[in-house]
DRENDO-1510 file (C-alpha; in Angstrom, 1 decimal, always signed):
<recs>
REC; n; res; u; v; w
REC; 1; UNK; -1.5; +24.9; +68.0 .
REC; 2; UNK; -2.8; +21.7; +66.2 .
REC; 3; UNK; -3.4; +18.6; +67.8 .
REC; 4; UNK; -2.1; +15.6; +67.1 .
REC; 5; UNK; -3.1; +12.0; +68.1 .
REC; 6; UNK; -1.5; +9.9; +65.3 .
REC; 7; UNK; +1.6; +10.2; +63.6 .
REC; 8; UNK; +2.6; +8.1; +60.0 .
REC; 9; UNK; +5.9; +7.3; +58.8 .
REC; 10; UNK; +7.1; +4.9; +55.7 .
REC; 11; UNK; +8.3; +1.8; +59.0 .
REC; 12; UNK; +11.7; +2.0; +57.9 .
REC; 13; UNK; +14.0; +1.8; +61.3 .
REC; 14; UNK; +17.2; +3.9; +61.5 .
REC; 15; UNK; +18.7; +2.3; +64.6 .
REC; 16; UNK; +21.7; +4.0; +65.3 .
REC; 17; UNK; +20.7; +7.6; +64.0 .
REC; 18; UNK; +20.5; +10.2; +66.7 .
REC; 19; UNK; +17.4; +11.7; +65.1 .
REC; 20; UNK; +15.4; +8.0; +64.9 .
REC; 21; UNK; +15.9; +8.0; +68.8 .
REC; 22; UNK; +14.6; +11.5; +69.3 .
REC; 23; UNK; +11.9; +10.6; +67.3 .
REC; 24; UNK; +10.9; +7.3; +69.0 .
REC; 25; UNK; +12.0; +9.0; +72.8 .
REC; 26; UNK; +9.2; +12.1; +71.3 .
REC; 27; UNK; +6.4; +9.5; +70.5 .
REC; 28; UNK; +6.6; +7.7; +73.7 .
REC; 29; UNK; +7.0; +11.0; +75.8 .
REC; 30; UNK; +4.0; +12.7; +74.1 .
REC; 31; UNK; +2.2; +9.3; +74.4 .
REC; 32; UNK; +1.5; +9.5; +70.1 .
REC; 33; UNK; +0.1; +6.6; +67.9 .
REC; 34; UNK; +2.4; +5.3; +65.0 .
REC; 35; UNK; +1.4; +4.0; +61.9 .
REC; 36; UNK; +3.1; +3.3; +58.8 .
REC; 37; UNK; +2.2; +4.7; +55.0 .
REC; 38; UNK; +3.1; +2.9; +52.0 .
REC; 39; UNK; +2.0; +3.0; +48.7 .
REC; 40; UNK; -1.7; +2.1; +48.0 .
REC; 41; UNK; -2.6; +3.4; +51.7 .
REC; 42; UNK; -5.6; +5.7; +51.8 .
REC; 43; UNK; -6.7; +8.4; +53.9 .
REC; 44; UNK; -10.4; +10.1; +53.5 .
REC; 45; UNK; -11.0; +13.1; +55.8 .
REC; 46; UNK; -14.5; +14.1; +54.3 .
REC; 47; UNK; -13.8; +15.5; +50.9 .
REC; 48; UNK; -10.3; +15.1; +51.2 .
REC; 49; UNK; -8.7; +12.1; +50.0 .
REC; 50; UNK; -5.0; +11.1; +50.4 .
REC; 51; UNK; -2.9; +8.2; +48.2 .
REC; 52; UNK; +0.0; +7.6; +49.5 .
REC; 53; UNK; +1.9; +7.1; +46.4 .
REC; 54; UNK; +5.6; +6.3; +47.6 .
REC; 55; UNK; +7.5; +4.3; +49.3 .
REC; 56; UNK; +6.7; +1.2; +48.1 .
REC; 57; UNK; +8.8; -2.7; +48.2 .
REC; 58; UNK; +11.7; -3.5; +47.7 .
REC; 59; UNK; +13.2; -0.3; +49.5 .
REC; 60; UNK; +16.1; +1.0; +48.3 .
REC; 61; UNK; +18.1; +1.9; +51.4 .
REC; 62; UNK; +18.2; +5.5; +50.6 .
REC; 63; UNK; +16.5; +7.6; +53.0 .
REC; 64; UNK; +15.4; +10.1; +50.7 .
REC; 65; UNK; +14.2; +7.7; +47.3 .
REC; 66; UNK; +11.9; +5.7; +50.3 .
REC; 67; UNK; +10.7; +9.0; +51.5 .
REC; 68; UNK; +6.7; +9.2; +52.1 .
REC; 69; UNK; +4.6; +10.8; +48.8 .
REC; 70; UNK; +1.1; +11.6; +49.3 .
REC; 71; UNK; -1.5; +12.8; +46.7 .
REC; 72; UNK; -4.1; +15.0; +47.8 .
REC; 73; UNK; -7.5; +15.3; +46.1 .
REC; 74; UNK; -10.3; +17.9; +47.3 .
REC; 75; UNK; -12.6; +18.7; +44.2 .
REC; 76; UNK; -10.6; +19.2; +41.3 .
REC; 77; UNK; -7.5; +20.3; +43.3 .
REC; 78; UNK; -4.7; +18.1; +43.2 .
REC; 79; UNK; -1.5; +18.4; +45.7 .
REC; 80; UNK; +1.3; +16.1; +45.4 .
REC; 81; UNK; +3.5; +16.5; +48.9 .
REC; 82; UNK; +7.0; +14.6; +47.6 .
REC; 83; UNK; +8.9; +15.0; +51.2 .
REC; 84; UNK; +12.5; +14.0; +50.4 .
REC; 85; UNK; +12.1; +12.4; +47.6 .
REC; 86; UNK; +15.5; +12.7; +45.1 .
REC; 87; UNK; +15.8; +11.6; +42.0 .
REC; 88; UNK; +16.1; +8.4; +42.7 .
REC; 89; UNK; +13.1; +7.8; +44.0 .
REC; 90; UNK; +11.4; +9.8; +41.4 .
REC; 91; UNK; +13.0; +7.5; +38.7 .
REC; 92; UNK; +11.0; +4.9; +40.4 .
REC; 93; UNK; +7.6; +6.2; +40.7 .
REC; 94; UNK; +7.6; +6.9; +37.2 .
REC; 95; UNK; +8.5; +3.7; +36.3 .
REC; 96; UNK; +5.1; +2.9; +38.3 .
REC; 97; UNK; +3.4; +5.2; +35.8 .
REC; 98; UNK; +1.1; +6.8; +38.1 .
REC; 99; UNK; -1.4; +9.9; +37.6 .
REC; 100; UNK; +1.3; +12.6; +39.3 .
REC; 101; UNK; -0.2; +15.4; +37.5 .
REC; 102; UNK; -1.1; +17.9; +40.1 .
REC; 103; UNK; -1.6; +21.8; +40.3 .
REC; 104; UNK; +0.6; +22.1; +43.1 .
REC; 105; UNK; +4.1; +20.2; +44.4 .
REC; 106; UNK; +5.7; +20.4; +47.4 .
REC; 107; UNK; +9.3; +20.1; +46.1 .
REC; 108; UNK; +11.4; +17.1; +47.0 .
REC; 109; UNK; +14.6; +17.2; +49.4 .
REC; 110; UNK; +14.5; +21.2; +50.3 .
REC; 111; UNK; +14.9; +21.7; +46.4 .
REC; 112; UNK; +18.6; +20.1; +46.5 .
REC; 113; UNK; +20.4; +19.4; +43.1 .
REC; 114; UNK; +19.3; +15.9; +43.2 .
REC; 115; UNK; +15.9; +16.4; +43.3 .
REC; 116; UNK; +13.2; +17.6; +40.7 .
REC; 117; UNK; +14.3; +15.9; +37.2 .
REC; 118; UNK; +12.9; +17.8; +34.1 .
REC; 119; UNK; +11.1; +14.1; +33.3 .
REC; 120; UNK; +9.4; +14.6; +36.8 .
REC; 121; UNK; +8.5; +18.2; +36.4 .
REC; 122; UNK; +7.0; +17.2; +33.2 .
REC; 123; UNK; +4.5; +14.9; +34.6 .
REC; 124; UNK; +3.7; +17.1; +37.5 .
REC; 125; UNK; +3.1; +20.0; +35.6 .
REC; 126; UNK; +2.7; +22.4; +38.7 .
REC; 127; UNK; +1.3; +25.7; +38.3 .
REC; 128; UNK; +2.5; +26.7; +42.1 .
REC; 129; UNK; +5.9; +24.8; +43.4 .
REC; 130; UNK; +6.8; +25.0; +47.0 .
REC; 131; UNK; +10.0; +24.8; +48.5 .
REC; 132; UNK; +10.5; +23.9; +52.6 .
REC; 133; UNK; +13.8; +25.2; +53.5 .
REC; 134; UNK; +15.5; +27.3; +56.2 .
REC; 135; UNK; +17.4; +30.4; +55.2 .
REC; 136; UNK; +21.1; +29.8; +55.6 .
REC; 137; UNK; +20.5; +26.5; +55.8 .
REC; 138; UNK; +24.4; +25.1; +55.7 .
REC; 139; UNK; +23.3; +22.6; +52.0 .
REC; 140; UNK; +23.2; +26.0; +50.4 .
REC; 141; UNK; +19.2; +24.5; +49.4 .
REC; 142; UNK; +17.6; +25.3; +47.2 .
REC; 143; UNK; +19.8; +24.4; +44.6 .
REC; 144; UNK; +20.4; +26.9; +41.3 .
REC; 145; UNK; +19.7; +23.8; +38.7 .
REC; 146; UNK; +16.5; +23.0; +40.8 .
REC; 147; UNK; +15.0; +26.8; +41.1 .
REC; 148; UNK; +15.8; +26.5; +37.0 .
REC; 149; UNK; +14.1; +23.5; +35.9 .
REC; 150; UNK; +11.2; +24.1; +38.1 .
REC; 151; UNK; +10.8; +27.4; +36.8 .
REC; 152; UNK; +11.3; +26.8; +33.5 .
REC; 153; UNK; +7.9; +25.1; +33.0 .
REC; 154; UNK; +6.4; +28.2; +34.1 .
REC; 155; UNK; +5.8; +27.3; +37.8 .
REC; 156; UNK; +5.3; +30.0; +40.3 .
REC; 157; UNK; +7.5; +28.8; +43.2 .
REC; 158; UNK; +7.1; +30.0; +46.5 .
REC; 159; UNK; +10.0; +29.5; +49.3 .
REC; 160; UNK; +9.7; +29.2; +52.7 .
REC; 161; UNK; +13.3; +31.0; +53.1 .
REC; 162; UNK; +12.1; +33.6; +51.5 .
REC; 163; UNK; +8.4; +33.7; +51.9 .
REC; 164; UNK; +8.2; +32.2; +55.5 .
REC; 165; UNK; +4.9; +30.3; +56.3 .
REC; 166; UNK; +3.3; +29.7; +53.1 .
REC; 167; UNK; -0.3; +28.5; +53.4 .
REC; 168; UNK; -2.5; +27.2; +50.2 .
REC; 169; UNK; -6.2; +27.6; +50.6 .
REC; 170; UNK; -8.5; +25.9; +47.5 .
REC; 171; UNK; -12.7; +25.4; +47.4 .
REC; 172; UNK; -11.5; +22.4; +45.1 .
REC; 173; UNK; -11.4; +24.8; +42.1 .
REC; 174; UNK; -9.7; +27.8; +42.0 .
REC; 175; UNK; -6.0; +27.9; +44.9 .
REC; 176; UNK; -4.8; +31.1; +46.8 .
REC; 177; UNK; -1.2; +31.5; +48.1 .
REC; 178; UNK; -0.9; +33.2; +51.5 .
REC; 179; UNK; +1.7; +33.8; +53.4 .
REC; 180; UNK; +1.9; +35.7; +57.1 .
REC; 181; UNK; +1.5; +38.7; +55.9 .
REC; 182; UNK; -1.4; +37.9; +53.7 .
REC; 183; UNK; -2.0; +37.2; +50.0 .
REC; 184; UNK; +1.5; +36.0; +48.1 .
REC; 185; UNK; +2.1; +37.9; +44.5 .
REC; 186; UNK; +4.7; +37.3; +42.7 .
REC; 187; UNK; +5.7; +39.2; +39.5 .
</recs>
């Protein structure tokens, strides 16, 4: 398993949500560090560089538009993680008219409908898209509309439902999708 001494989130409290006090009971228990991201934090782990892109001030309430973005760099290789973020807070980072353009995206919000705009995709431009989601999950995610605008760029998306663990490996120039059975081809 991985260790883990530090752990980041974007410092917005959700007193009163059953999952913020598992979370908070789970730091203290495992004796964790907490830190907070927000946009314009870096992180540098030798060659790897990570911007923190999103969620920046004035939040906007909603969970999933103040959701954590990162941007990762190694070489040439560019990864943009979007966690949760919908729409909404996609609307916004464009508006900040940031360098999104990345190889590969970690899809927003499980794929759900209101996540992944066209406009988005567009600056993205992702030649591998990956979707975290259960199978069976009960949001019915990924979302038709989603799986279509994503592919319609000509993205190669991978899904966890489908693909299980899906594991990206890059020397900072050329990217290899494996998955736990090996190498991932898709038709």
């Amino acid at each position: 398993g991985l260790e883990v001494d530090k752990v980041y989130d974007n410092g917005v409290s959700l007193k009163g949500n059953v999952f913020w006090d598992e979370y908070r009971n789970f730091l203290k228990e495992l004796d964790l560090q907490r830190d907070v991201l927000k946009a314009g934090s870096r992180l540098d782990f030798g060659s790897l560089s990570i911007t923190v892109l999103n969620p920046f001030k004035p939040f906007t309430g909603d969970m999933n538009a103040d959701s954590i973005v990162l941007l990762l760099r190694y070489g040439e290789a560019r990864f943009l993680m979007a966690g949760d973020l919908n729409m909404n807070g996609e609307k916004r980072l464009l508006e900040k008219d940031v360098d999104l353009k990345s190889d590969v995206l970690k899809v927003g919000h499980h794929g759900a409908c209101d996540s992944t705009s066209e406009v988005f995709l567009k600056r993205v431009a992702p030649q591998i898209a990956v979707i975290s989601v259960g199978s069976e999950n009960p949001y019915g995610y990924p979302c038709e509309e989603t799986l279509k605008r994503i592919e319609k760029p000509g993205s190669v998306v991978y899904r966890t439902d489908r693909d299980k663990t899906v594991v990206i490996r890059t020397d900072g120039v050329g990217i290899e999708v494996l998955g736990e059975k090996g190498k991932i081809d898709h038709d």
